[in-house]
N, C-alpha and C positions, 0 to 999 in steps of 0.2 A: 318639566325639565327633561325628563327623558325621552318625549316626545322631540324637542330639540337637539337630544344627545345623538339619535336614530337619523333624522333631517342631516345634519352634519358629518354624522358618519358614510351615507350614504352620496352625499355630494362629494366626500373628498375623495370617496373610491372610486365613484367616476369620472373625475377629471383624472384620477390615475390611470385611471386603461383608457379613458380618451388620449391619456399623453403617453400611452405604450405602444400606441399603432406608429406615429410620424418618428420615434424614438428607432422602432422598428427599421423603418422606410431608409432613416439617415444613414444606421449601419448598413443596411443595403448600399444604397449608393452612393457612398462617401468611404465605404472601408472595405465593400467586395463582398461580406458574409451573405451566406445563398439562408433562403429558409429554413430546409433541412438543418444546417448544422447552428440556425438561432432556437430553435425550436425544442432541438432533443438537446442542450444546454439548459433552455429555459425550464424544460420541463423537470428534466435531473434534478436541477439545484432549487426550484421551488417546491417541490414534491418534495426535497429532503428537509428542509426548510420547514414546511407546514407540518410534517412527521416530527421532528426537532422540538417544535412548538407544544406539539399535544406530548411528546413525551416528556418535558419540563412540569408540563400541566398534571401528571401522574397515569395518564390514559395509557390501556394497553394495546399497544398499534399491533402487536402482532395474533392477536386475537380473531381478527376478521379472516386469518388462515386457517382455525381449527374448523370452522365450518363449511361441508367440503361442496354442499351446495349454493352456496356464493361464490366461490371461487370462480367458477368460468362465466358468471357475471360480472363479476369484478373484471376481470381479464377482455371482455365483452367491454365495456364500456370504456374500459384505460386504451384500450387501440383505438375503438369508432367511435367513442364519444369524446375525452380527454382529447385523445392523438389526432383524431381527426379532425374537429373543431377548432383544436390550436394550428395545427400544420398548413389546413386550410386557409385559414385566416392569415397565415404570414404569408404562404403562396398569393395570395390577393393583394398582398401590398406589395410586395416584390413583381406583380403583373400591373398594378394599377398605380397605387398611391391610399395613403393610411386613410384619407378620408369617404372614398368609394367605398374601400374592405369594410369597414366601422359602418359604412350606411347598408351594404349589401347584409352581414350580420343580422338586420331590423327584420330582414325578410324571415327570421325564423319562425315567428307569430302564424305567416300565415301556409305555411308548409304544415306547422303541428294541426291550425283549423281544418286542413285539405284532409290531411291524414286518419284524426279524429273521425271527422263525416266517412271519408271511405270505410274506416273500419267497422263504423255503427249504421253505413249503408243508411244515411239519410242525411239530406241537403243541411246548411251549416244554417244558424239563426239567423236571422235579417241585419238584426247588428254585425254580425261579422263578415254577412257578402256587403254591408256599406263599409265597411274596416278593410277588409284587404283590396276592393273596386279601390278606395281612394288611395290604399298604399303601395297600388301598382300604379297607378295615375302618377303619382309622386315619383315613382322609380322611373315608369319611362320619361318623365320631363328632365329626371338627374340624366340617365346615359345616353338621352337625346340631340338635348338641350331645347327640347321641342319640336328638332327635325328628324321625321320619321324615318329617313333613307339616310342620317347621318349620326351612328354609334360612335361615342364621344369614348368609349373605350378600347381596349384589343379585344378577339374571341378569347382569346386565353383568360383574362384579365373578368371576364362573364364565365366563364367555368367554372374558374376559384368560386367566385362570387356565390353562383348557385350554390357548388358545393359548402362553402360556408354554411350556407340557411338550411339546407338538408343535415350536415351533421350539428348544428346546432340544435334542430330538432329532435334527434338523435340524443345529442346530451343531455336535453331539457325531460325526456319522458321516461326515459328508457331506466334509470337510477333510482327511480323513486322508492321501491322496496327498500332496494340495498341500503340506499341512505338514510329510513327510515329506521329498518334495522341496527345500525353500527355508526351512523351520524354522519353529516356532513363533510368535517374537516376532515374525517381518520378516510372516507372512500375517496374523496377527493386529493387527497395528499400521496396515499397509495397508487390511485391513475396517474397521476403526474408522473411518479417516479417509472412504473411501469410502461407506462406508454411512451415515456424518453428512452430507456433503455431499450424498448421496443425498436426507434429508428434510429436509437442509435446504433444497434446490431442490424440493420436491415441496410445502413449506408455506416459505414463503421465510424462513424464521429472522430475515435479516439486516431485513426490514420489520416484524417485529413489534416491538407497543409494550409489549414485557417485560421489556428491556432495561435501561428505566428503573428497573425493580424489581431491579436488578442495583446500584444505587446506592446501597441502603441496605447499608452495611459487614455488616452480619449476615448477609444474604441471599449477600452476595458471598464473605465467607467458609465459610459451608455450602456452598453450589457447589465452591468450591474444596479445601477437603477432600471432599468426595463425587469428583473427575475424580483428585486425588492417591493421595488412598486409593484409589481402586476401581485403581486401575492398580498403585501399588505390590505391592497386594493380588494381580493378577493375576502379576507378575513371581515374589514370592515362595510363591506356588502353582505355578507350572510349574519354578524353580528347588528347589524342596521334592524334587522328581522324582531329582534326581540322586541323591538322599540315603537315601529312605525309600521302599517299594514303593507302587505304583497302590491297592493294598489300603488300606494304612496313611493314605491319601493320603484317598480316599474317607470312610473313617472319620472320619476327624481333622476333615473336612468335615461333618460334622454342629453344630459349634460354630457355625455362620453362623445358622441359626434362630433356635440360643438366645440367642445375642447379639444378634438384632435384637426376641427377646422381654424383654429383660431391657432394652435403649434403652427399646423403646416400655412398657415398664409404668411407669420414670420419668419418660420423656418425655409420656408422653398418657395416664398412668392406663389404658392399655389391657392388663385382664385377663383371659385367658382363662377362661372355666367350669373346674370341675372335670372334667367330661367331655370338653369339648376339649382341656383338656391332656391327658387319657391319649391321646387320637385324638394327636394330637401325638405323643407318647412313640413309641405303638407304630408309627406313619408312618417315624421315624427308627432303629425299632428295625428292622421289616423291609426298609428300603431298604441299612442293613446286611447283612442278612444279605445280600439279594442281589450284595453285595460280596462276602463272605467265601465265603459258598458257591460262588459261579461260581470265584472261586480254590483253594478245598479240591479240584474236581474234578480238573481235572487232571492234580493231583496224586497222589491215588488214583488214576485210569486211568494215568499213571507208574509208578506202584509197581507195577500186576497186571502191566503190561508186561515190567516187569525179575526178576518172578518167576514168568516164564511163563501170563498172561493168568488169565482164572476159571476152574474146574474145572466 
């Protein structure tokens, strides 16, 4: 039963951020709102949100201040981890369309392998050069379309995009400690808020005249499901954890693309070639594997272990 609880929680949180990217895209170009000022909103009010939550819950959020050696970690991660990975990521849909941004994202995987091997200064395992060879096979057939001298995107639109996978990477390593120390939801709720305030002080949010466009009911309801959803979405992904393995967890995470493929083909007639969706397919088929494979090792080097090592 709870293994179904975990299965469940995990697929509804990623058709919710699969349906926050084209949600995104619409207030883009249907009501004008620039990324900057969806972004340090989003972030404000889900940071205070998920703060709101743990404080209901009894936890002392202000706690993670008394200790003075996290703090410019904290502060480290809510700008280039939080701030950057969110900001990026709207910048990509605002340059491309939700379902590019959401596929370029995938490339975090293999930015952290790159990274990892440089740092330890030795080549990545076999499984993981056949995991990112076919996850870039898959990206060049998306922004191809299989024609080598014909990018189906803008440059601009492949800048975001990198940038995305670099600061996602960024998010994914970099937090481990601190959230180890002081938990998931309290560092995470804290970057939210900080890292919106961050641009929103750096592009003053509170002087822009965007606001006004916050006054047609339509526009203000998509805002408000995109800060609900994308947060809900986040709780019941990291609460999925208790239940179902990091493996399980990853996988099940492949649903967010497709469901921000299946918004935007209703929402904006936007369909992929027949070529880009295989580029597609196989993108999420080998960022799998590099889930499942990094997990199957282990395991085998477990077993030679307990049966006295390789002959």
């Amino acid at each position: 039963m709870n293994r179904f609880k975990g299965i469940a929680m995990i697929l509804i949180g990623a058709m919710l951020w699969g349906a926050t990217g084209p949600m995104m895209e619409r207030l883009m170009e249907d009501y004008g709102l620039t990324a900057s000022f969806i972004s340090t909103l989003r972030l404000i009010l889900a940071g205070t949100l998920l703060l709101g939550f743990l404080k209901l819950k009894g936890v002392r959020i202000n706690s993670i201040f008394k200790g003075k050696t996290w703090i410019p970690q904290l502060l480290l991660f809510s700008v280039f981890g939080m701030l950057g990975v969110q900001l990026t990521f709207v910048s990509a849909i605002e340059a491309s369309d939700a379902v590019v941004a959401t596929l370029l994202q995938f490339l975090g995987p293999v930015y952290i392998i790159l990274f990892v091997s440089l740092r330890q200064k030795k080549m990545p395992p076999a499984y993981q050069v056949i995991g990112m060879a076919g996850t870039l096979v898959g990206l060049f057939l998306l922004l191809t379309n299989g024609k080598p001298d014909e990018l189906t995107i803008s440059g601009e639109a492949l800048f975001w995009g990198i940038l995305v996978g670099l600061t996602f990477s960024f998010y994914t390593l970099f937090p481990a400690r601190l959230m180890q120390e002081w938990g998931v939801l309290l560092v995470v709720g804290w970057s939210m808020l900080i890292g919106g305030l961050s641009l929103g002080l750096a592009k003053p949010v509170f002087l822009s005249k965007e606001w006004g466009k916050l006054a047609d009911p339509s526009a203000l309801g998509l805002f408000l499901a995109i800060v609900i959803g994308g947060t809900v979405a986040f709780i019941l992904f990291l609460s999925s954890m208790r239940f179902i393995t990091p493996v399980e967890t990853s996988v099940l995470s492949a649903v967010e693309p497709l469901t921000a493929m299946v918004i935007s083909a209703l929402w904006f007639q936007q369909l992929l070639a027949p070529v880009q969706l295989t580029g597609t397919f196989i993108m999420l088929i080998f960022v799998t594997w590099l889930s499942l494979a990094g997990n199957l090792k282990p395991k085998k080097q477990q077993s030679l272990q307990k049966n006295g090592g390789a002959s």
